[in-house]
C-alpha positions as CSV (number, residue, x, y, z in Angstrom):
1,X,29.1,-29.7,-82.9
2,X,29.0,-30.7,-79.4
3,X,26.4,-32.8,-77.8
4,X,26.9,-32.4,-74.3
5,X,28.5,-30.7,-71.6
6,X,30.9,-34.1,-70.6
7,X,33.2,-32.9,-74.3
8,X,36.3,-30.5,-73.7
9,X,36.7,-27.7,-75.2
10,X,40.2,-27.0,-76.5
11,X,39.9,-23.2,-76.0
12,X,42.7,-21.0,-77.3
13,X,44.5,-18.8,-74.9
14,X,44.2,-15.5,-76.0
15,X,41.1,-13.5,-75.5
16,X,40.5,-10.7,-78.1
17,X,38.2,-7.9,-77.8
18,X,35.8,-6.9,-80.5
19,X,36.0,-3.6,-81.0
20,X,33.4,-1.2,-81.2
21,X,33.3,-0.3,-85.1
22,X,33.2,-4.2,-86.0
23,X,30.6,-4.6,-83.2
24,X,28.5,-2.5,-84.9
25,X,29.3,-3.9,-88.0
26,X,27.7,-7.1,-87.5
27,X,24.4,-5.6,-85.8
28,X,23.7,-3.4,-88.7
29,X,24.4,-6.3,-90.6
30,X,21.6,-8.7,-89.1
31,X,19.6,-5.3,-88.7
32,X,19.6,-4.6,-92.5
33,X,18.7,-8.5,-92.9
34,X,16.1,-8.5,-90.4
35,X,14.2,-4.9,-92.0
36,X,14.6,-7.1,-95.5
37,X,12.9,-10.1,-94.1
38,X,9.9,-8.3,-92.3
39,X,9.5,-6.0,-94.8
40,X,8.9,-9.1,-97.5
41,X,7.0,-10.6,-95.5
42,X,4.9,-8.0,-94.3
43,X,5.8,-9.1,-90.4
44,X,5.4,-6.3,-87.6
45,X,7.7,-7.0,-84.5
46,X,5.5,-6.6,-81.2
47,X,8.0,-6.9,-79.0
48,X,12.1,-7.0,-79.0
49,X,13.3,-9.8,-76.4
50,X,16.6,-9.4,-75.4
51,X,18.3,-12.3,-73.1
52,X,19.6,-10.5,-70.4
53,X,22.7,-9.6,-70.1
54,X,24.0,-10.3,-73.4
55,X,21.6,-9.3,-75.7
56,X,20.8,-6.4,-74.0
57,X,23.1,-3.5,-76.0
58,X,22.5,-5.5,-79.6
59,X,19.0,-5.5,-78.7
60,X,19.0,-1.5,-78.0
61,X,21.1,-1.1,-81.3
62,X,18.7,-3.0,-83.3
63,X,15.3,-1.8,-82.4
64,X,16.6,1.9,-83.0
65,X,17.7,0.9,-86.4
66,X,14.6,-0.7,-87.0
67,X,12.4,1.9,-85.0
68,X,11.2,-0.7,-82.6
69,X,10.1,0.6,-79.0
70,X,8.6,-2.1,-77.0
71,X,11.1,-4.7,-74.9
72,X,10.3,-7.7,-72.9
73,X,13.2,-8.8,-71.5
74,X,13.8,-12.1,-70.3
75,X,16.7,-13.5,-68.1
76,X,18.0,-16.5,-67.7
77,X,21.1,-17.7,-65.7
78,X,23.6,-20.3,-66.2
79,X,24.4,-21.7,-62.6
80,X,27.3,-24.3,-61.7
81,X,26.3,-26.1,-58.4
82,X,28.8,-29.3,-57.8
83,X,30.1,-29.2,-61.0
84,X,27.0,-29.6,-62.0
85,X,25.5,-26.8,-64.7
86,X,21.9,-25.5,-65.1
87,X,19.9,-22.9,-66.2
88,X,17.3,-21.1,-64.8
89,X,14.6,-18.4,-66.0
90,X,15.5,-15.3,-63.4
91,X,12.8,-12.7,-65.5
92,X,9.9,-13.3,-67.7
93,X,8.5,-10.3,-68.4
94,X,6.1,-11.7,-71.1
95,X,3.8,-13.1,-68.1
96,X,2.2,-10.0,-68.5
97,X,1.6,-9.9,-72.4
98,X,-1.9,-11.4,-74.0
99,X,-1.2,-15.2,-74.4
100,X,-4.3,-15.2,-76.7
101,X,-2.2,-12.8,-79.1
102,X,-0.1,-14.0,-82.2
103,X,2.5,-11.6,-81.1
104,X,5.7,-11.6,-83.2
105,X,8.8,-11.1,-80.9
106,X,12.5,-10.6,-82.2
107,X,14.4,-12.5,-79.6
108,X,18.1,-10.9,-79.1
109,X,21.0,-13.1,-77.7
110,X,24.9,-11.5,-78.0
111,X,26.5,-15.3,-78.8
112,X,24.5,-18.3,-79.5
113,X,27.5,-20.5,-78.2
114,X,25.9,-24.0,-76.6
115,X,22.6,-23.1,-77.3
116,X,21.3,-23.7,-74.0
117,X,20.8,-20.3,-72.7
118,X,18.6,-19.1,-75.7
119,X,16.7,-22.1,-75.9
120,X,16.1,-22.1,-72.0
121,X,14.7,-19.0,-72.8
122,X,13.0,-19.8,-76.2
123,X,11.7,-22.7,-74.3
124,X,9.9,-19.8,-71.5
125,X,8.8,-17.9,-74.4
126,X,7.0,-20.6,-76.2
127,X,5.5,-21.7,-72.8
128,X,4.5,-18.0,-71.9
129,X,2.9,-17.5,-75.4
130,X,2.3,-20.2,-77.3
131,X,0.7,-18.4,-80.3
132,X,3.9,-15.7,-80.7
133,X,6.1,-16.0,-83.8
134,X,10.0,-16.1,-82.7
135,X,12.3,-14.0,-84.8
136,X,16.0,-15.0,-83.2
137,X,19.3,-13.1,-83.7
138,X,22.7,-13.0,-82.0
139,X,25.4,-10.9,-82.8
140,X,28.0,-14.4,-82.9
141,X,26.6,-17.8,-83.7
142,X,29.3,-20.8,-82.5
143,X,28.2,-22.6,-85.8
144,X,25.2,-21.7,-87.9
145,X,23.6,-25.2,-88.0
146,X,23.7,-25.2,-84.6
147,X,20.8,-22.2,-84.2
148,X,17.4,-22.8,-83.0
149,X,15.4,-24.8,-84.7
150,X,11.8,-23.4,-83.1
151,X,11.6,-20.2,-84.8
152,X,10.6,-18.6,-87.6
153,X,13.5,-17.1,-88.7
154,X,17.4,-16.6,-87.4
155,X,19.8,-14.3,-88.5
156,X,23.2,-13.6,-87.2
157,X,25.8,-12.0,-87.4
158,X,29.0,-13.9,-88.0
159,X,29.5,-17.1,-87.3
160,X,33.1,-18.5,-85.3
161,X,34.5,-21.5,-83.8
162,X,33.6,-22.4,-80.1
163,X,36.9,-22.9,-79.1
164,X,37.9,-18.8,-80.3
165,X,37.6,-16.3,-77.5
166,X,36.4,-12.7,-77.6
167,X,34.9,-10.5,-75.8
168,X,32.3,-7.6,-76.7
169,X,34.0,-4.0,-76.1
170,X,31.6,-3.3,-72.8
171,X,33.8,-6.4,-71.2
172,X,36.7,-6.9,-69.6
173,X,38.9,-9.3,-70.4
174,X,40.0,-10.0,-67.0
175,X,36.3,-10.2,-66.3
176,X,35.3,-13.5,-68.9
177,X,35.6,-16.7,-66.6
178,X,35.6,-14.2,-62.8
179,X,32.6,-11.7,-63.6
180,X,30.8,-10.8,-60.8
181,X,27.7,-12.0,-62.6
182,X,28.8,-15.7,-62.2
183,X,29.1,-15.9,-58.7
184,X,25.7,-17.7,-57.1
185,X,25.1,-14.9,-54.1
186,X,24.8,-12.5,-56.9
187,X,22.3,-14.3,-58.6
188,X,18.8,-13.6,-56.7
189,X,18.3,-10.3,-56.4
């Protein structure tokens, strides 16, 4: 487990990509456990949450497994700046949702890697409603015990070393470290 940002990464070279079938694979998978869980437990999910942009398409999969129709999205972006990385919160749309609610919200990530995007945005969430419950799932977690610890429940759904590289089928390989998406001018909108 990695502790800060100053340890390397030995990362392998090659980059696989996922394909679609074991994509989907590993969403029904956390879906069927997910519908288990709130079912037992006699939970309704107000609100699916997915962390833009990654969580976006198992966030769509999910809630029409589970019948789910409301989203909140949230965003939050990893910047580099000097060599220096942060995160900020880009979109909150949960500003406009009852704070005085116990809301339950499934919170959907694609790869819980660091942690530090999720709980950037875990972190808005709990400030934004303090009373909500916090279901949390990603498709691939970079080490189980390394998932959030301020939620109710996580589920995901497979678990690989940090230092393995993939990439879901809607990416481009070419794409993983040059995206569009990581350059700062394309960042505020």
């Amino acid at each position: 487990m990695l502790e800060s940002n100053n340890e390397s990464i030995q990362y392998e070279d090659r980059i696989r990509t996922m394909s679609h079938r074991k994509f989907k694979k590993y969403v029904l998978k956390v879906t069927r456990e997910i519908g288990e869980y709130i079912s037992k437990n006699n939970i309704r999910i107000d609100y699916v949450v997915p962390v833009l942009r990654s969580g976006a398409v198992p966030a769509v999969y999910i809630a029409n497994e589970l019948n789910l129709v409301k989203f909140a999205p949230i965003q939050v972006k990893k910047v580099k700046e000097n060599g220096i990385y942060d995160h900020i919160v880009l979109l909150n749309s949960l500003k406009d949702l009852d704070k005085a609610k116990e809301l339950t919200l499934l919170v959907v990530e694609g790869t819980y890697s660091s942690g530090a995007t999720a709980n950037t945005a875990l972190d808005e969430i709990s400030k934004t409603l303090p009373k909500a419950k916090i279901l949390f799932t990603c498709v691939c977690a970079r080490g189980e015990e390394n998932l959030p610890k301020n939620t109710q429940k996580n589920f995901y759904g497979f678990s690989l070393a940090r230092e393995k590289l993939f990439v879901y089928p809607w990416e481009l390989k070419e794409q993983k470290e040059t995206h569009p998406d990581q350059k700062l001018e394309n960042i505020f909108y």
